[in-house]
PDB file of N, CA, C and O in Angstrom:
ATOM      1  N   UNK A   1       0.831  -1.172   0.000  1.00  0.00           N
ATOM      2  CA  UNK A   1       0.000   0.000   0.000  1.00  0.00           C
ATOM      3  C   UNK A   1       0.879   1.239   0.000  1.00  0.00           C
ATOM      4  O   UNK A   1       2.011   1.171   0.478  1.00  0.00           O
ATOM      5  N   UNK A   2       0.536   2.061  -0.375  1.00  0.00           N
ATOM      6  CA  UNK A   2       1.263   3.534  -0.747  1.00  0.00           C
ATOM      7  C   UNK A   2       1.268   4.410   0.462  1.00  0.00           C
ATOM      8  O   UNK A   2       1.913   5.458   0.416  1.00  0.00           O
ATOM      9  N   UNK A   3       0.720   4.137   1.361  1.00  0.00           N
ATOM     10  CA  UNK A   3       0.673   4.759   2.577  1.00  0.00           C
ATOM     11  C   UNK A   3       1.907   5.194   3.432  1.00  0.00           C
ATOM     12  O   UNK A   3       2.848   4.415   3.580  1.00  0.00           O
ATOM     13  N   UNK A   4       1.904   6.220   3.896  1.00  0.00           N
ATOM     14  CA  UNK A   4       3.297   6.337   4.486  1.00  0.00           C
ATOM     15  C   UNK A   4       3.625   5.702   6.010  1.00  0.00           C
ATOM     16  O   UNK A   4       4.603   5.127   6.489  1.00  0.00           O
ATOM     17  N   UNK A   5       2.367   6.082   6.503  1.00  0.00           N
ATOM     18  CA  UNK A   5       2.530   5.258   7.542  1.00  0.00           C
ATOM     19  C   UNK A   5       1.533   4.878   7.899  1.00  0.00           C
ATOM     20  O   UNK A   5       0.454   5.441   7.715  1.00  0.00           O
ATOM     21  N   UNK A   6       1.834   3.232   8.825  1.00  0.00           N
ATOM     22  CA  UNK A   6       0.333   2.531   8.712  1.00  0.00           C
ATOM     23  C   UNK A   6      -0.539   2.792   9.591  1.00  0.00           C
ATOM     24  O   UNK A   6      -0.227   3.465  10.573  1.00  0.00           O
ATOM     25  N   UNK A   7      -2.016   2.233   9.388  1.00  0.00           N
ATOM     26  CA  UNK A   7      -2.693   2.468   9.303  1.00  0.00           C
ATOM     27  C   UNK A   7      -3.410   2.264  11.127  1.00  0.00           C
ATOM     28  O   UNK A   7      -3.390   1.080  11.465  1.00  0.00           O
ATOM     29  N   UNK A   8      -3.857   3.014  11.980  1.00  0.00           N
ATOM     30  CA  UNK A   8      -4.430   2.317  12.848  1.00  0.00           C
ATOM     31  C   UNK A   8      -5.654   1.329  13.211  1.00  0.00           C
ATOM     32  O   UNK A   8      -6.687   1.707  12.658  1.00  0.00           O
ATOM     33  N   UNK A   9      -5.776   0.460  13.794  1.00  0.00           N
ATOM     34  CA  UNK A   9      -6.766  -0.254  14.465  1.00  0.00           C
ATOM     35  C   UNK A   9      -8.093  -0.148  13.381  1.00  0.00           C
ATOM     36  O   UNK A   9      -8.591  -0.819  12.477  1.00  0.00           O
ATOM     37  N   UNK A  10      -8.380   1.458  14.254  1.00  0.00           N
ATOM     38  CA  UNK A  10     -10.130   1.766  14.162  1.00  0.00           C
ATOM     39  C   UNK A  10      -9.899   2.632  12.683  1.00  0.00           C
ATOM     40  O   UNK A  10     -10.937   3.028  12.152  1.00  0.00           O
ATOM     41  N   UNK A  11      -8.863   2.881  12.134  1.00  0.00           N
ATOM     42  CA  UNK A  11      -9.424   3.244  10.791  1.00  0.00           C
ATOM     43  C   UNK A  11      -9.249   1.771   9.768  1.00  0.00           C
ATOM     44  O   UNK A  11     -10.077   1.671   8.863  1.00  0.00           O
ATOM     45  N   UNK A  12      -8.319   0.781   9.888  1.00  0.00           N
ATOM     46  CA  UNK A  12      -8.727  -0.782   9.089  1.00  0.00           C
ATOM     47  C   UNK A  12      -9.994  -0.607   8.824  1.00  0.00           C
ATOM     48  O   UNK A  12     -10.490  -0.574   7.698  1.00  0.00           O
ATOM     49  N   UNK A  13     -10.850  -0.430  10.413  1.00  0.00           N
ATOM     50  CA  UNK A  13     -12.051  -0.915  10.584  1.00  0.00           C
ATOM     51  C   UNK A  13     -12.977   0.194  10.178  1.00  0.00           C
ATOM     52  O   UNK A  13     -14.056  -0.392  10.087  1.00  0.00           O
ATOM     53  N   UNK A  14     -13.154   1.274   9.923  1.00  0.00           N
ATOM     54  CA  UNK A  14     -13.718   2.248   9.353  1.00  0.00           C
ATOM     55  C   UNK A  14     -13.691   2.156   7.939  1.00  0.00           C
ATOM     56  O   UNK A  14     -14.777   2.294   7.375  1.00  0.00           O
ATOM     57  N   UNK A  15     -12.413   1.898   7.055  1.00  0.00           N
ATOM     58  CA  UNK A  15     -12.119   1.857   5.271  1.00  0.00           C
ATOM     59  C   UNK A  15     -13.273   0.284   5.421  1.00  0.00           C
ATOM     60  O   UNK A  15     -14.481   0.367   5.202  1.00  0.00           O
ATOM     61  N   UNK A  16     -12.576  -1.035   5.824  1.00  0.00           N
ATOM     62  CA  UNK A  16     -13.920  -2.171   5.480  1.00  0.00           C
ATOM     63  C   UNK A  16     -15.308  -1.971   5.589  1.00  0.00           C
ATOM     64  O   UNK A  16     -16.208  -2.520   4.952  1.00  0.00           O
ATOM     65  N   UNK A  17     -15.392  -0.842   6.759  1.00  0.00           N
ATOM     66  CA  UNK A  17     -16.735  -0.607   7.203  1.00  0.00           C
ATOM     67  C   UNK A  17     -17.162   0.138   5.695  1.00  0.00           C
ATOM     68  O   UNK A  17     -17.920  -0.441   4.916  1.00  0.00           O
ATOM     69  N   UNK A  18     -16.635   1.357   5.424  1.00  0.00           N
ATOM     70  CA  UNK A  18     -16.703   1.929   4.140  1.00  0.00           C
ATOM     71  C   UNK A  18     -17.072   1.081   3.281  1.00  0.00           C
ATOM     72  O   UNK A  18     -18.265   0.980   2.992  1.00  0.00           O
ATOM     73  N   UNK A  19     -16.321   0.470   2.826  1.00  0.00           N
ATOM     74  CA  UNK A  19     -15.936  -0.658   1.658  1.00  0.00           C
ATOM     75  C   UNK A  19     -17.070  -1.417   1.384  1.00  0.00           C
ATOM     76  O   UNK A  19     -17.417  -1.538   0.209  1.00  0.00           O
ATOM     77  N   UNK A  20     -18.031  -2.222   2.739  1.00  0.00           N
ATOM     78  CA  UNK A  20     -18.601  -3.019   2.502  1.00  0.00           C
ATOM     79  C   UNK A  20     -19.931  -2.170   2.022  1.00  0.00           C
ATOM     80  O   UNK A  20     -20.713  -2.678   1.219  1.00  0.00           O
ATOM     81  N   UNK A  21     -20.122  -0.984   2.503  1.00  0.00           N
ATOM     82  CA  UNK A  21     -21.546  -0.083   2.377  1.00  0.00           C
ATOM     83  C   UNK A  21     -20.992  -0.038   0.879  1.00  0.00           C
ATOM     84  O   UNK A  21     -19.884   0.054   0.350  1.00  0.00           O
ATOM     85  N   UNK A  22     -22.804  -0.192   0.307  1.00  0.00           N
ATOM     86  CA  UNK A  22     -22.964  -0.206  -0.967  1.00  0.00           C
ATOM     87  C   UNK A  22     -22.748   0.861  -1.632  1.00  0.00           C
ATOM     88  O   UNK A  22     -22.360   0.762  -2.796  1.00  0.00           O
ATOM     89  N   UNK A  23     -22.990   2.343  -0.932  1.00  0.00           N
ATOM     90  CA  UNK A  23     -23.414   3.439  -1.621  1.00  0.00           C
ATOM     91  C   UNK A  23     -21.919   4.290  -0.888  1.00  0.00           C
ATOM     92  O   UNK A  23     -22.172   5.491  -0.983  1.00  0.00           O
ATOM     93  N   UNK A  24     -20.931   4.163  -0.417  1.00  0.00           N
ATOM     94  CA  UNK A  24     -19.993   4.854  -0.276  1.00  0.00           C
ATOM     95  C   UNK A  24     -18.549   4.323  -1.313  1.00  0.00           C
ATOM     96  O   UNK A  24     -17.894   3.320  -1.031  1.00  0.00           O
ATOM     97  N   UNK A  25     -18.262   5.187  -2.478  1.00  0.00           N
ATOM     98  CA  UNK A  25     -17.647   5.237  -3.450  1.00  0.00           C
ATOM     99  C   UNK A  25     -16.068   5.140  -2.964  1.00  0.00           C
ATOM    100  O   UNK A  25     -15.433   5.849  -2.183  1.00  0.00           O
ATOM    101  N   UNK A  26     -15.615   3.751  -3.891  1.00  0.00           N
ATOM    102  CA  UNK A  26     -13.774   3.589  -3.281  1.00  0.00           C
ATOM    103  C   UNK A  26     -13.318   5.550  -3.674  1.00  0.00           C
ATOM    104  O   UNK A  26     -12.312   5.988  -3.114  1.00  0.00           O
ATOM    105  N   UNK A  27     -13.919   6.258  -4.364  1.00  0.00           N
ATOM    106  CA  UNK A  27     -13.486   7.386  -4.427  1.00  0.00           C
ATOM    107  C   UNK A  27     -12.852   8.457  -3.077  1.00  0.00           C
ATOM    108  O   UNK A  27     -11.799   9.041  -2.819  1.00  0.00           O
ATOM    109  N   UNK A  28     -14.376   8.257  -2.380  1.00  0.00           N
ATOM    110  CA  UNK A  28     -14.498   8.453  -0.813  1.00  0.00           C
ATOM    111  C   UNK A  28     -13.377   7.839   0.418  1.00  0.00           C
ATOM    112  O   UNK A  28     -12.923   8.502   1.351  1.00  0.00           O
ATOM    113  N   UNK A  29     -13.038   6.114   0.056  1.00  0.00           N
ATOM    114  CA  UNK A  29     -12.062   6.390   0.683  1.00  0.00           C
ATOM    115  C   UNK A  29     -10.793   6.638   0.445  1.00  0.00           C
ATOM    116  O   UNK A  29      -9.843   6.857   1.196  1.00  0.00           O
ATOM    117  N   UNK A  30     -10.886   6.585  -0.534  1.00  0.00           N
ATOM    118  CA  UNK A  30      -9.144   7.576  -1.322  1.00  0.00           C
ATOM    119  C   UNK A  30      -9.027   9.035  -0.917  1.00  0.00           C
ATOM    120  O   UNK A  30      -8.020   9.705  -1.143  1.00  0.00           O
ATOM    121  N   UNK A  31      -9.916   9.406  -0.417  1.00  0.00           N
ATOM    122  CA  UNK A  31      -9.698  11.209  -0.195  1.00  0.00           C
ATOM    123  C   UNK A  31      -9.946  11.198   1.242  1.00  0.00           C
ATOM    124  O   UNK A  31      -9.663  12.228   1.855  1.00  0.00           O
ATOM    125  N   UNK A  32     -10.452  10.157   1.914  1.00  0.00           N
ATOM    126  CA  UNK A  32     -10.140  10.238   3.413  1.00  0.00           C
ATOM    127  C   UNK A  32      -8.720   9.664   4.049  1.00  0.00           C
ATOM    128  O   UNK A  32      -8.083  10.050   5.029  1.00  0.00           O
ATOM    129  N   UNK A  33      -8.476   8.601   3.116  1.00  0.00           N
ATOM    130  CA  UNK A  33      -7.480   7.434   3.676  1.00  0.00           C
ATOM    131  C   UNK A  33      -6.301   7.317   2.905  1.00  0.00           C
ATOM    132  O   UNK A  33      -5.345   6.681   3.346  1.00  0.00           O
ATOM    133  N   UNK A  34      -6.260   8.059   1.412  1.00  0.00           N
ATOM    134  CA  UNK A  34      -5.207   7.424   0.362  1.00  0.00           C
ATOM    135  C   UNK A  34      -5.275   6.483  -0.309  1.00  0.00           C
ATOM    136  O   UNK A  34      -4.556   6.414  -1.306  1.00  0.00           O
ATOM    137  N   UNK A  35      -6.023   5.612  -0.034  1.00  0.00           N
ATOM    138  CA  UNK A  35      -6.016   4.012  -0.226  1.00  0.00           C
ATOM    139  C   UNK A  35      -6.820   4.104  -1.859  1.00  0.00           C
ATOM    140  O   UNK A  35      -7.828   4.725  -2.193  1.00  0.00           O
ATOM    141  N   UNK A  36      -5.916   3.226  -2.645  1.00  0.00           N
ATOM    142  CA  UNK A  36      -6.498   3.585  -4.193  1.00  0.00           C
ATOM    143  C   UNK A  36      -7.636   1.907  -3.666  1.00  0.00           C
ATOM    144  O   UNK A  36      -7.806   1.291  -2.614  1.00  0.00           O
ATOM    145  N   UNK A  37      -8.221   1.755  -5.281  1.00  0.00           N
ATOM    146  CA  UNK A  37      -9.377   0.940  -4.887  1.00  0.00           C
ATOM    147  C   UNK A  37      -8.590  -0.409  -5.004  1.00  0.00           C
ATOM    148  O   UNK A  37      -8.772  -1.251  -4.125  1.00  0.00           O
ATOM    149  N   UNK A  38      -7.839  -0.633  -5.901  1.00  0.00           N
ATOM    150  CA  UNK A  38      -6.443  -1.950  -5.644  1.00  0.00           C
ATOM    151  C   UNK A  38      -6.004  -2.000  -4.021  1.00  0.00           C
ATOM    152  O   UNK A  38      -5.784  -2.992  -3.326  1.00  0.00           O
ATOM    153  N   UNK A  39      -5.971  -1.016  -3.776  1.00  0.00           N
ATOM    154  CA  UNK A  39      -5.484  -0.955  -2.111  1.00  0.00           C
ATOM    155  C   UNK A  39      -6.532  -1.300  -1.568  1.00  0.00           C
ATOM    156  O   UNK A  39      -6.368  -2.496  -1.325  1.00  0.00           O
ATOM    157  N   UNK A  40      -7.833  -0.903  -1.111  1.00  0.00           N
ATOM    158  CA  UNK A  40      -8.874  -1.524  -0.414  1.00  0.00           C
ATOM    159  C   UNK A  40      -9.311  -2.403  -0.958  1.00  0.00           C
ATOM    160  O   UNK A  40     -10.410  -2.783  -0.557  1.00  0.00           O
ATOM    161  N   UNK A  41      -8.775  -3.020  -1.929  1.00  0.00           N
ATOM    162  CA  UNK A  41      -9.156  -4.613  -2.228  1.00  0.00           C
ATOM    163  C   UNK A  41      -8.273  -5.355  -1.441  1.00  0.00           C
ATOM    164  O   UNK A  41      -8.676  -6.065  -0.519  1.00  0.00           O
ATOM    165  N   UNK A  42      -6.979  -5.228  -1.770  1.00  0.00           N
ATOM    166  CA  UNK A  42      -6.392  -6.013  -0.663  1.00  0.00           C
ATOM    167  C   UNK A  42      -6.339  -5.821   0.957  1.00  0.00           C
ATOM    168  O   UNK A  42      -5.939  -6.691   1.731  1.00  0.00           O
ATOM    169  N   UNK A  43      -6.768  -4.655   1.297  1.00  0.00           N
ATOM    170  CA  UNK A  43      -7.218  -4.571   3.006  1.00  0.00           C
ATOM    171  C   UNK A  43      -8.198  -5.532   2.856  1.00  0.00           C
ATOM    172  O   UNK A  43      -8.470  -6.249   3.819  1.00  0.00           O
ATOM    173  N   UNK A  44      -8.689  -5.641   1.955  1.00  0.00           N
ATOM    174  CA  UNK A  44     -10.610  -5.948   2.423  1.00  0.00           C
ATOM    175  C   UNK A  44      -9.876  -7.789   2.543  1.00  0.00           C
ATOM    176  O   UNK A  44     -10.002  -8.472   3.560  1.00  0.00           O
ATOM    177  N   UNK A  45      -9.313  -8.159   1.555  1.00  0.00           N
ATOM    178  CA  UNK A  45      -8.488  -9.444   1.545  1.00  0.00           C
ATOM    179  C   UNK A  45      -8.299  -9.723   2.764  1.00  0.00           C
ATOM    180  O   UNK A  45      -9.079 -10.443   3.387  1.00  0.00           O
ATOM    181  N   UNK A  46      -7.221  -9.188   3.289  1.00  0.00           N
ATOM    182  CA  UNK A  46      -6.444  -9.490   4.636  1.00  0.00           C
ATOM    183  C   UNK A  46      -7.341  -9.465   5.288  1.00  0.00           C
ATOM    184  O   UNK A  46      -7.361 -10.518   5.925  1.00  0.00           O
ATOM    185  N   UNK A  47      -8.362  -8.700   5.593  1.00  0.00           N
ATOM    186  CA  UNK A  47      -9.013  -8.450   6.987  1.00  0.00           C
ATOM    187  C   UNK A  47     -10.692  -8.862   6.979  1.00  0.00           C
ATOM    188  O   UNK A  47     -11.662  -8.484   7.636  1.00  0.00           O
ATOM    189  N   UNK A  48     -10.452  -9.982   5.714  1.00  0.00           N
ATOM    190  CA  UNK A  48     -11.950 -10.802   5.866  1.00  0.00           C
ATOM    191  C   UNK A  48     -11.384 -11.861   5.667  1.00  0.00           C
ATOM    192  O   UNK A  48     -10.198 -11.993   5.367  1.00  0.00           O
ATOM    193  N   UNK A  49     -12.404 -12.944   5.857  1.00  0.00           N
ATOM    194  CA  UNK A  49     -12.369 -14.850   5.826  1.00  0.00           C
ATOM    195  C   UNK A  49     -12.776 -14.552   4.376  1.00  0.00           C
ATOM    196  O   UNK A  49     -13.586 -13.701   4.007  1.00  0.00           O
ATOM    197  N   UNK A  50     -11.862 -15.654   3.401  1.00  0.00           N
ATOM    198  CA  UNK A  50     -11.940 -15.768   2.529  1.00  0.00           C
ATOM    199  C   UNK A  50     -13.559 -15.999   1.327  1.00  0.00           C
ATOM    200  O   UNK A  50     -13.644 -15.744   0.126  1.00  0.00           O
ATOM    201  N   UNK A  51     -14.577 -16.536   2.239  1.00  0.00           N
ATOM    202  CA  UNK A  51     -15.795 -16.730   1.313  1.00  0.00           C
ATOM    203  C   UNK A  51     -16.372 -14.882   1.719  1.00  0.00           C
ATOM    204  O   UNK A  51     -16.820 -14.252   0.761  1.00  0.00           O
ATOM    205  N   UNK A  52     -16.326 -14.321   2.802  1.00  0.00           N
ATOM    206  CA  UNK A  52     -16.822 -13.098   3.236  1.00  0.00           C
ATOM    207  C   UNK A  52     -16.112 -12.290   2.200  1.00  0.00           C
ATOM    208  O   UNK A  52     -16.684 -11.275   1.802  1.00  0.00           O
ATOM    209  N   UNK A  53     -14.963 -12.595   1.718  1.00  0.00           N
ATOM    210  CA  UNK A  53     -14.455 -11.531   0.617  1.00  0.00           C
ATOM    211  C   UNK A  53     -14.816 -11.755  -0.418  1.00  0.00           C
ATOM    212  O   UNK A  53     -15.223 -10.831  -1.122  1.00  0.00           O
ATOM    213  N   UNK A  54     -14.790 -13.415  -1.003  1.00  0.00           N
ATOM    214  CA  UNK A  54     -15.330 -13.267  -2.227  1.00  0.00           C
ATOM    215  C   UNK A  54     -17.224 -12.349  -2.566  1.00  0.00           C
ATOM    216  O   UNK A  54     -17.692 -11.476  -3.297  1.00  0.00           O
ATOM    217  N   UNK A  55     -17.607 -13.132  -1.666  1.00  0.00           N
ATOM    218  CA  UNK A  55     -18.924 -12.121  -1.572  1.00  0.00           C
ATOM    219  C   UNK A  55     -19.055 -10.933  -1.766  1.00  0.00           C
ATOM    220  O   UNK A  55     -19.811 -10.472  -2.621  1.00  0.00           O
ATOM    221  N   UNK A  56     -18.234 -10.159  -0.889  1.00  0.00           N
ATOM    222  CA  UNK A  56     -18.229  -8.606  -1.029  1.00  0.00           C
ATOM    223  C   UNK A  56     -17.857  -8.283  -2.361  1.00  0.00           C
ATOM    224  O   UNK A  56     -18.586  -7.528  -3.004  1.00  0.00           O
ATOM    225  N   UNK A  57     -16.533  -8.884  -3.003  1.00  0.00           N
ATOM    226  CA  UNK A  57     -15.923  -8.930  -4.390  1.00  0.00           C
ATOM    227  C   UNK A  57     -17.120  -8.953  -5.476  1.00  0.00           C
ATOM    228  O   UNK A  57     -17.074  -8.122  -6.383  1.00  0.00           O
ATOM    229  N   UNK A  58     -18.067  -9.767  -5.424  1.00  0.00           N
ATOM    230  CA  UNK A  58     -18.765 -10.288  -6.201  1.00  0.00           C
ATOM    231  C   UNK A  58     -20.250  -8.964  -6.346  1.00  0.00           C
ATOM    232  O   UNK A  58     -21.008  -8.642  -7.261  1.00  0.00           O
ATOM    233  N   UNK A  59     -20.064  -8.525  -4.891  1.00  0.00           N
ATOM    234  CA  UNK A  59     -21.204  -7.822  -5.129  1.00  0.00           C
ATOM    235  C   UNK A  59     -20.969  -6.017  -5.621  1.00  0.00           C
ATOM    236  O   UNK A  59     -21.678  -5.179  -6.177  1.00  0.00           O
ATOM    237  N   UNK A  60     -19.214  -6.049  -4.905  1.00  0.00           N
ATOM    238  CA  UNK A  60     -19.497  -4.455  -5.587  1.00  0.00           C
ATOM    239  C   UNK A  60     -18.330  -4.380  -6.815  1.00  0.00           C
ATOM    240  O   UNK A  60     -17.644  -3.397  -7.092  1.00  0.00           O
ATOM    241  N   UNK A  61     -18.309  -5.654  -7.439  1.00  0.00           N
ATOM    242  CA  UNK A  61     -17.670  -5.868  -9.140  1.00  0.00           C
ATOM    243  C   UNK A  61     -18.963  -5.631  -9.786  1.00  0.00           C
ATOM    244  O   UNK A  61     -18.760  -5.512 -10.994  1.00  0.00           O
ATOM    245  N   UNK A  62     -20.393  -5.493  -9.457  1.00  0.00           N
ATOM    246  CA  UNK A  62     -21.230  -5.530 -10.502  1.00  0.00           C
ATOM    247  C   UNK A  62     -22.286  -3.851 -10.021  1.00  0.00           C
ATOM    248  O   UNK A  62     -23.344  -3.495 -10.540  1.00  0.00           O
ATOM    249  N   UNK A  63     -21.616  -3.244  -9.063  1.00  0.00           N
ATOM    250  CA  UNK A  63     -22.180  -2.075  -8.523  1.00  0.00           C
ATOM    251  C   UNK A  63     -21.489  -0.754  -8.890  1.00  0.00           C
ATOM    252  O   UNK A  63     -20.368  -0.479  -8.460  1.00  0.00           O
ATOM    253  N   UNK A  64     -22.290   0.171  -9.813  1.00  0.00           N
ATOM    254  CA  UNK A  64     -21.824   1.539  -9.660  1.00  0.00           C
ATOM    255  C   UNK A  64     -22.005   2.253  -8.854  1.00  0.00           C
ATOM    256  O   UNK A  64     -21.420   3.318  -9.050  1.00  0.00           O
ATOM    257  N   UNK A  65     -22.656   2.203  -7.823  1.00  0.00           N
ATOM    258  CA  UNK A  65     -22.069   3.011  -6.779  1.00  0.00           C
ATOM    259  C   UNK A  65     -20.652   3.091  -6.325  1.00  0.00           C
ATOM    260  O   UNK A  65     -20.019   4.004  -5.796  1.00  0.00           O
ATOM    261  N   UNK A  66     -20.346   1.940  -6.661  1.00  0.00           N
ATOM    262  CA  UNK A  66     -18.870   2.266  -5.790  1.00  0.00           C
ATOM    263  C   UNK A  66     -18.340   2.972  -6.489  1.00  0.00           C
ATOM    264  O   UNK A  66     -17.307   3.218  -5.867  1.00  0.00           O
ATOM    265  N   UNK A  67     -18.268   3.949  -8.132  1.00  0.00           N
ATOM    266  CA  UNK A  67     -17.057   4.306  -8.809  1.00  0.00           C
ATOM    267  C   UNK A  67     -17.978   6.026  -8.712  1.00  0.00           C
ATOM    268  O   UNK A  67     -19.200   6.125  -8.825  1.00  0.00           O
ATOM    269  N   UNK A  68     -17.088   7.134  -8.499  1.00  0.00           N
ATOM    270  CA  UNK A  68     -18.221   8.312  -8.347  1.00  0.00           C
ATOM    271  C   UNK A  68     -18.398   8.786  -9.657  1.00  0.00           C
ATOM    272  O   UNK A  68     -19.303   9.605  -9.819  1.00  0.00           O
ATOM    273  N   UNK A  69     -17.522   8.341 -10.920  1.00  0.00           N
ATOM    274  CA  UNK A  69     -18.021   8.564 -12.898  1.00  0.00           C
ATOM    275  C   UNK A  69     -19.232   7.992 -12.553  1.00  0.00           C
ATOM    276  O   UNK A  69     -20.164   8.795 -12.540  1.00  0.00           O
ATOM    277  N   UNK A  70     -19.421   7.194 -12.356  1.00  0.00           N
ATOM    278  CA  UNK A  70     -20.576   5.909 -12.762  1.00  0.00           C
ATOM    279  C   UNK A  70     -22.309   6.490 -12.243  1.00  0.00           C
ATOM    280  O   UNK A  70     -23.434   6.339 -12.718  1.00  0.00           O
ATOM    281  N   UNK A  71     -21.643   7.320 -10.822  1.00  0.00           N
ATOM    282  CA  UNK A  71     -22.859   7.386 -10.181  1.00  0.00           C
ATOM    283  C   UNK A  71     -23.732   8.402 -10.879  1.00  0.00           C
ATOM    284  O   UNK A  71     -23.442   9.125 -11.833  1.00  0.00           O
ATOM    285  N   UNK A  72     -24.958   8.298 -10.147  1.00  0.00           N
ATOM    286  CA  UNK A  72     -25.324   9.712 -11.048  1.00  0.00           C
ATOM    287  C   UNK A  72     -26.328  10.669 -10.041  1.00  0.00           C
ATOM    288  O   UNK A  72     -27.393  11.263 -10.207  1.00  0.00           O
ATOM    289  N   UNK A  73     -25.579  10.517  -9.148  1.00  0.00           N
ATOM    290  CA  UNK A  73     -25.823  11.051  -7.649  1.00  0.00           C
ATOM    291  C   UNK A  73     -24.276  12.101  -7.212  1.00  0.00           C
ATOM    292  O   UNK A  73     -23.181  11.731  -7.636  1.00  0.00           O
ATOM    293  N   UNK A  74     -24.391  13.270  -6.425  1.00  0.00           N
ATOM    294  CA  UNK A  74     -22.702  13.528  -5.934  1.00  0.00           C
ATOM    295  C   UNK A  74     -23.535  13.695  -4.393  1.00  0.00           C
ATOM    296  O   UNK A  74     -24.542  14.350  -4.125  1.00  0.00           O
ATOM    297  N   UNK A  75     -22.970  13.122  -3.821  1.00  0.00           N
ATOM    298  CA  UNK A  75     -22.172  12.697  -2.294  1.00  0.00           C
ATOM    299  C   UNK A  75     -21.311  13.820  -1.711  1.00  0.00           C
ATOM    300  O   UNK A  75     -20.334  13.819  -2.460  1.00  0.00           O
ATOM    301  N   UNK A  76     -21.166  14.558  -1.004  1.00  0.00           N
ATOM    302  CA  UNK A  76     -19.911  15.478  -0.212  1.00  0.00           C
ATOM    303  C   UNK A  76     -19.757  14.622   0.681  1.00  0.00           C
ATOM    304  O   UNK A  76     -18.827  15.083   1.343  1.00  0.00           O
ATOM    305  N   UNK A  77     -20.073  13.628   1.158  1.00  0.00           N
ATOM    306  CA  UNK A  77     -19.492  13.121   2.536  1.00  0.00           C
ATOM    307  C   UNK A  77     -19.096  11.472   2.466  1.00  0.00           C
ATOM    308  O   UNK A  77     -19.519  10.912   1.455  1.00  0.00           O
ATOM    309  N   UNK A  78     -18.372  10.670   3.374  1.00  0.00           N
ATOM    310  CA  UNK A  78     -18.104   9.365   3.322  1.00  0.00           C
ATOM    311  C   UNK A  78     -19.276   8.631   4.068  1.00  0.00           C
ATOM    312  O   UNK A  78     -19.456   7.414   4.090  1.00  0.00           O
ATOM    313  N   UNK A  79     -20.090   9.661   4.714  1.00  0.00           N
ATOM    314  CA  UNK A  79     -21.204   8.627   5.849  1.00  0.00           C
ATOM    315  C   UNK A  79     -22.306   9.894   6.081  1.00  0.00           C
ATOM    316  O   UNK A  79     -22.118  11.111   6.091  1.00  0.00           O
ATOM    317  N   UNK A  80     -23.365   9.201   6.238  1.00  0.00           N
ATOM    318  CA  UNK A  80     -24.488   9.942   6.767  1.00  0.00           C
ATOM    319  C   UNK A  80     -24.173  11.012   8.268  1.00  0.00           C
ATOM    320  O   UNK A  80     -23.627  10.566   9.277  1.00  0.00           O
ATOM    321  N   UNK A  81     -24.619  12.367   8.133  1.00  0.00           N
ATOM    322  CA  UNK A  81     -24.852  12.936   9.626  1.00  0.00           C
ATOM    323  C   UNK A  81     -25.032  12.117  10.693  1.00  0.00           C
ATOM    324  O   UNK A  81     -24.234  11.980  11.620  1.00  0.00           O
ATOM    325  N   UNK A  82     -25.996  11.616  10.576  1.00  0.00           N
ATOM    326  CA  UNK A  82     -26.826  11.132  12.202  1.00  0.00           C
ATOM    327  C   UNK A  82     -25.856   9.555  12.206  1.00  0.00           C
ATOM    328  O   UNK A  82     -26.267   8.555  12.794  1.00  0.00           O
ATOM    329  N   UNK A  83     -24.579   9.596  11.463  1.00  0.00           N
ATOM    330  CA  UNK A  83     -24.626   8.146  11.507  1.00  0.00           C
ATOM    331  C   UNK A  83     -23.275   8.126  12.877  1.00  0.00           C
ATOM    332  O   UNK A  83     -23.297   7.135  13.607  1.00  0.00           O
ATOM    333  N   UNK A  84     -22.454   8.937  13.084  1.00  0.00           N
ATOM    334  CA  UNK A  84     -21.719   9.176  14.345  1.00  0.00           C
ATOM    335  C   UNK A  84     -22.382   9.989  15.350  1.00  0.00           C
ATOM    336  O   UNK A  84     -21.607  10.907  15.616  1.00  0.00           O
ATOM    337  N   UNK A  85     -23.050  10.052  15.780  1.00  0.00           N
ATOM    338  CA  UNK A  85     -23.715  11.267  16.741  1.00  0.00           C
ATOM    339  C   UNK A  85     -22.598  10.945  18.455  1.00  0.00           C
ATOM    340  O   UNK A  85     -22.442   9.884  19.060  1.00  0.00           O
ATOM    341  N   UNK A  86     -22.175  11.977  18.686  1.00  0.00           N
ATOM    342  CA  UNK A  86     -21.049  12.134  19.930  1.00  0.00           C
ATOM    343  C   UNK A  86     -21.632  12.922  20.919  1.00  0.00           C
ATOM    344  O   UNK A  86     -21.006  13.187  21.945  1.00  0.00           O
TER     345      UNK A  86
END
């Protein structure tokens, strides 16, 4: 990964969390995280059981949401408001 330095804990777990939501674009996490979409393929690799990845693989290889050309929606954010409330 191109990253300069790695990555902590709770953001792994924030980019998969990303990753697996249908409607948040590998675009989104490249401008939060760096991580090109080759790169969160292989996080998503490492840090799932192998049938849990092919699945995910399978489902957002056939989804434009994930690419932000494709969509035909624009997004400013990686996650809903109400979805961290502190």
């Amino acid at each position: 990964m191109k990253t300069t330095k790695p990555l902590a804990e709770a953001d792994v777990s924030r980019i998969v969390e990303m990753a697996w939501e249908d409607r948040t674009p590998f675009d989104a996490i490249e401008d939060d995280y760096g991580l090109s979409e080759a790169e969160v393929i292989k996080l998503m690799r490492l840090n799932m059981k192998p049938s849990s990845f092919r699945l995910w693989r399978a489902r957002v290889s056939a989804r434009a949401t994930k690419h932000r050309a494709k969509r035909q929606f624009t997004v400013g954010r990686a996650y809903c408001p109400s979805q961290y409330k502190r």
